[in-house]
ZADO-1210 file (C-alpha; in nm, 4 decimals, padded with zeros to 6 digits):
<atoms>
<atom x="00.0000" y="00.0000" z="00.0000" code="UNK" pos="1"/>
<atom x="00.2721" y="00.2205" z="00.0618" code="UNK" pos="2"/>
<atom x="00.4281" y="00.1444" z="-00.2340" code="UNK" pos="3"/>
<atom x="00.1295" y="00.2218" z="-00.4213" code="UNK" pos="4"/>
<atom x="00.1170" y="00.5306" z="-00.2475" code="UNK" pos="5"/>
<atom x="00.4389" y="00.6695" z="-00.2923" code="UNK" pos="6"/>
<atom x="00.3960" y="00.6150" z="-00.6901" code="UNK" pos="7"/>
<atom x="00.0841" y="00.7878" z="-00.7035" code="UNK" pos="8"/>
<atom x="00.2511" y="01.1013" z="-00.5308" code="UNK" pos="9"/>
<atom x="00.5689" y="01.0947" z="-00.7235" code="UNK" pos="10"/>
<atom x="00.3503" y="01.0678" z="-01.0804" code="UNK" pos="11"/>
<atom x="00.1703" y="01.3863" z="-00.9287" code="UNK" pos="12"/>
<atom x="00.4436" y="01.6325" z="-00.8780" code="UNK" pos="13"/>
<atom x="00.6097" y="01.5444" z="-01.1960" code="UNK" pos="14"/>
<atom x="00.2923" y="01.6085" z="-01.3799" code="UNK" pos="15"/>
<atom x="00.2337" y="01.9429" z="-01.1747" code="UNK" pos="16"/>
<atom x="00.6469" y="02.0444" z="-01.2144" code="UNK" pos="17"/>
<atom x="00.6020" y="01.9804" z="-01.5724" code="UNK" pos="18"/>
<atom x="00.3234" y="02.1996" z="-01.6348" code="UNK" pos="19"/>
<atom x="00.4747" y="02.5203" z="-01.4620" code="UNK" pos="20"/>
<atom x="00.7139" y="02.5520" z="-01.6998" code="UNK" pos="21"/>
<atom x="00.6412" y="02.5661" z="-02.1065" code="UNK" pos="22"/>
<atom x="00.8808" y="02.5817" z="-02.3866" code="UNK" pos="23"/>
<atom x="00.7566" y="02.8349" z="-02.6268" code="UNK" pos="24"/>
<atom x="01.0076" y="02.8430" z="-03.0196" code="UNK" pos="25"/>
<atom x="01.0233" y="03.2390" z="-03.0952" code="UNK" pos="26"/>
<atom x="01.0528" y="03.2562" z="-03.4714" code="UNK" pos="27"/>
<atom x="01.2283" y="03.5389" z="-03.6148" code="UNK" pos="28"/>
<atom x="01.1657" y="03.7130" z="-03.9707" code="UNK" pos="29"/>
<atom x="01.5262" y="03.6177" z="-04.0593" code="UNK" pos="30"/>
<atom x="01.3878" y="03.2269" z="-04.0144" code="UNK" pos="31"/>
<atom x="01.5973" y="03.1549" z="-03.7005" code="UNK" pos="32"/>
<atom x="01.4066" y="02.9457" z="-03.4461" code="UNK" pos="33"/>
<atom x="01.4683" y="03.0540" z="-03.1087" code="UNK" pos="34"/>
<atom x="01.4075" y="02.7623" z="-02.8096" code="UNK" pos="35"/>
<atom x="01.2480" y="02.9206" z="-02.4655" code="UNK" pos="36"/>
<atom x="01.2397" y="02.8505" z="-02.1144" code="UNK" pos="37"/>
<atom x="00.8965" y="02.9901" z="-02.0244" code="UNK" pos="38"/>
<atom x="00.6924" y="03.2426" z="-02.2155" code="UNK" pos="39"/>
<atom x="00.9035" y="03.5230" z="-02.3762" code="UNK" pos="40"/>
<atom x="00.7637" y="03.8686" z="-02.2595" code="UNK" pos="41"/>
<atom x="00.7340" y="04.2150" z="-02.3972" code="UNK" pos="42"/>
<atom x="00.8931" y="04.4772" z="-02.2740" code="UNK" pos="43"/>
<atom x="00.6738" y="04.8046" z="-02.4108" code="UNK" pos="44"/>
<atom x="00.9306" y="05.0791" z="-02.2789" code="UNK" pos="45"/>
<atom x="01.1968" y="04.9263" z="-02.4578" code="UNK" pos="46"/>
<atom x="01.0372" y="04.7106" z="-02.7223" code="UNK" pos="47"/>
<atom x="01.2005" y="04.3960" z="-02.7151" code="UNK" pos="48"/>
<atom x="01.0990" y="04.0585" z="-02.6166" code="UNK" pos="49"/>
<atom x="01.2419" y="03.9122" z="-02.2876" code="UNK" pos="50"/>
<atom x="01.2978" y="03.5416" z="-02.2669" code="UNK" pos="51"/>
<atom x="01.5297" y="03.2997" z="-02.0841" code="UNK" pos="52"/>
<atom x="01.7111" y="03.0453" z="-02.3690" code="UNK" pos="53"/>
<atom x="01.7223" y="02.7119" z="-02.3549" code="UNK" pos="54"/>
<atom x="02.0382" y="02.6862" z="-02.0972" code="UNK" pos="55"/>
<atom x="01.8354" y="02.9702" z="-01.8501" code="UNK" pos="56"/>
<atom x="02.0114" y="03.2716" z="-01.9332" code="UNK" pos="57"/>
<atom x="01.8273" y="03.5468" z="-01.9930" code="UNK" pos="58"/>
<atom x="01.8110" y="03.7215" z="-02.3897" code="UNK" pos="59"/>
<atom x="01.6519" y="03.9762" z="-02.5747" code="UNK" pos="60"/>
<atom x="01.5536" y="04.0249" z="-02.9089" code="UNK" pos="61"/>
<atom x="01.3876" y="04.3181" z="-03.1106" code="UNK" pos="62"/>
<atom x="00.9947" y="04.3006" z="-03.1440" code="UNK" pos="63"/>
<atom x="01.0483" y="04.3763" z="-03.4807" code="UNK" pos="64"/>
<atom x="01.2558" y="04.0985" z="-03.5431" code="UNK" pos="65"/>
<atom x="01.0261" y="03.8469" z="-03.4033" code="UNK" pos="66"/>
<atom x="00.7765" y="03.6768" z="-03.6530" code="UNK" pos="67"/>
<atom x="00.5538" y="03.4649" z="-03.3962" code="UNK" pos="68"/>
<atom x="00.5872" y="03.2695" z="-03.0556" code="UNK" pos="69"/>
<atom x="00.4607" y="02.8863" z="-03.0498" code="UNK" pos="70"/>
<atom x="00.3786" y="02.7239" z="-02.7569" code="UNK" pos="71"/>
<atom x="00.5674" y="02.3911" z="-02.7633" code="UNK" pos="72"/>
</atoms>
């Protein structure tokens, strides 16, 4: 029973951990395709997107420059 148990609650927090973070692809008018950590966000005083990269740094990139974001 314990067992049991002690599956059921490790299956939950890895479904709940996965879901709090999304990788989003940021595709840029020159083609590139840009992997995210987490939803890239606009910054409206300077105009460029905010995102953290793949590896967790964080990155900009010109609004212009950015064709869509896809949720992954």
């Amino acid at each position: 029973m314990k067992h049991a148990m002690l599956i059921a609650f490790a299956l939950f927090a890895a479904i709940t951990l996965s879901a709090c973070s999304s990788e989003y692809i940021i595709s840029t008018t020159s083609g590139q395709m840009i992997p995210t950590d987490g939803k890239p966000k606009l910054n409206n005083e300077t105009g460029m997107v905010e995102y953290k990269d793949a590896e967790g740094r964080k990155a900009t990139i010109l609004q212009s420059d950015v064709k869509s974001v896809i949720e992954r």
